[in-house]
N, C-alpha and C positions, 0 to 999 in steps of 0.2 A: 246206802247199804247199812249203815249205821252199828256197823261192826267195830268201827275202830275212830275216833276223832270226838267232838260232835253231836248230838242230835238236833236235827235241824227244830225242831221246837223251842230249845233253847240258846233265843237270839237273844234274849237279855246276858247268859252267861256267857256265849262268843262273843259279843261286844265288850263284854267285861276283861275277857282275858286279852282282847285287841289293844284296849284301853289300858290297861296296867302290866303292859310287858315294856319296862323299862330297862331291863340288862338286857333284852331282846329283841333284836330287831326282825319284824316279821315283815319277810319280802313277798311270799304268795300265800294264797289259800286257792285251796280245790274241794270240790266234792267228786264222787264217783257215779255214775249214772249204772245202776244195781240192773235194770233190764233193757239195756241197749238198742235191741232190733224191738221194743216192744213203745210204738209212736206216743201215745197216750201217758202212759208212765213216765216216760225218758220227759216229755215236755213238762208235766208237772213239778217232777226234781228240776228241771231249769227253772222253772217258773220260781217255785222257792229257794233257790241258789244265787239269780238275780235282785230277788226282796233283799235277801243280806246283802249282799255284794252294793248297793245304794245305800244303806246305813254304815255298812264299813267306811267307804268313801268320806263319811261323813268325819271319821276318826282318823284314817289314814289314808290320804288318797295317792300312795307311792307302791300300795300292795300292786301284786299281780294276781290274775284269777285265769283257773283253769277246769275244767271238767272233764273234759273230752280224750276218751280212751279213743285207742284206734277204731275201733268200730264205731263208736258213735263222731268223731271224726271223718268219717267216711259216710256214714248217713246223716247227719246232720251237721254240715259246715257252719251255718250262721249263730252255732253255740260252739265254734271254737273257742270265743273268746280273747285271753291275750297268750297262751300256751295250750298246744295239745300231750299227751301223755301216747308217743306210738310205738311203748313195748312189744303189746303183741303183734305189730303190725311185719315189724323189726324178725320178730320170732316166724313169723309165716302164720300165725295162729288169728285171724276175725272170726266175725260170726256170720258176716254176709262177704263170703270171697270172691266176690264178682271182679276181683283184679286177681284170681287165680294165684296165689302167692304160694309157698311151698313152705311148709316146714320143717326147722334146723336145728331143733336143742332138745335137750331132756332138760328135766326141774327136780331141785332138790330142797327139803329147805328144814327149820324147826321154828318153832312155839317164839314172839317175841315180845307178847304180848297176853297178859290175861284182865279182863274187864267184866263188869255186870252189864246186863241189859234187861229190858224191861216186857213183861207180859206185850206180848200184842207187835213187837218192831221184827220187821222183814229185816233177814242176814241173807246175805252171796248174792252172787252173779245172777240174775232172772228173779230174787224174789223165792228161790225153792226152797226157804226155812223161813216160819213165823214162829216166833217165842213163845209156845200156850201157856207159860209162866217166868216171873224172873227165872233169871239165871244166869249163870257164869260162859264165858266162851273164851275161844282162844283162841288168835289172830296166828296164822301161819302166812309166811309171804312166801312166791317162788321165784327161785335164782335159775339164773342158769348155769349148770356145771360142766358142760361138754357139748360142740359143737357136731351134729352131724352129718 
């Protein structure tokens, strides 16, 4: 999604920052799969998420690696990995409900994050913003405040 961490083109600077995190100890990394129910895309972010993930190794081979939200947990198991991420699954919220799940919360949240991005990189969930120029953006995450 390359909204927030990251860009997967620069594996020399993630190796770098793997590689010189000495007062920190880095136990996992994940990427996010930005179009989930869409086969072709989701397998290509695997595809480049796995490249890294065989050179990390190379640096730390105690990391853990993850990608897999509920929904692409649920369509594609054999990119669970070694952690799935099943927030929304939790919440009653996929994007393919073929296990009819219901849901439970409202979402509240603020700004906790602001970053540049670059002409041309896909932001959110499906892919529905491209950047027709730099620019700044602002990572909002959702909690949940009330069960219902």
């Amino acid at each position: 999604m390359e909204d927030i961490g990251f860009i997967y083109k620069n594996d020399s600077e993630i190796l770098e920052a793997v590689k010189s995190s000495e007062q920190l100890k880095i136990t996992g990394i994940y990427t996010h799969f930005s179009k989930s129910i869409n086969f072709k895309w989701t397998h290509i972010q695997f595809e480049r998420f796995t490249n890294l993930i065989s050179k990390i190794k190379e640096i730390n081979n105690e990391v853990i690696f993850h990608c897999s939200s509920s929904t692409a947990a649920l369509l594609y198991p054999e990119m669970n990995l070694d952690a799935v991420r099943l927030g929304s699954c939790i919440q009653g919220r996929v994007l393919k409900n073929h296990l009819e799940l219901k849901k439970i919360g409202n979402f509240k949240s603020e700004i906790v994050t602001i970053k540049e991005i670059e002409k041309g990189y896909n932001i959110s969930y499906g892919n529905k913003f491209k950047a027709k120029k730099n620019m700044k953006i602002a990572v909002i995450p959702v909690r949940i405040y009330g069960w219902t």
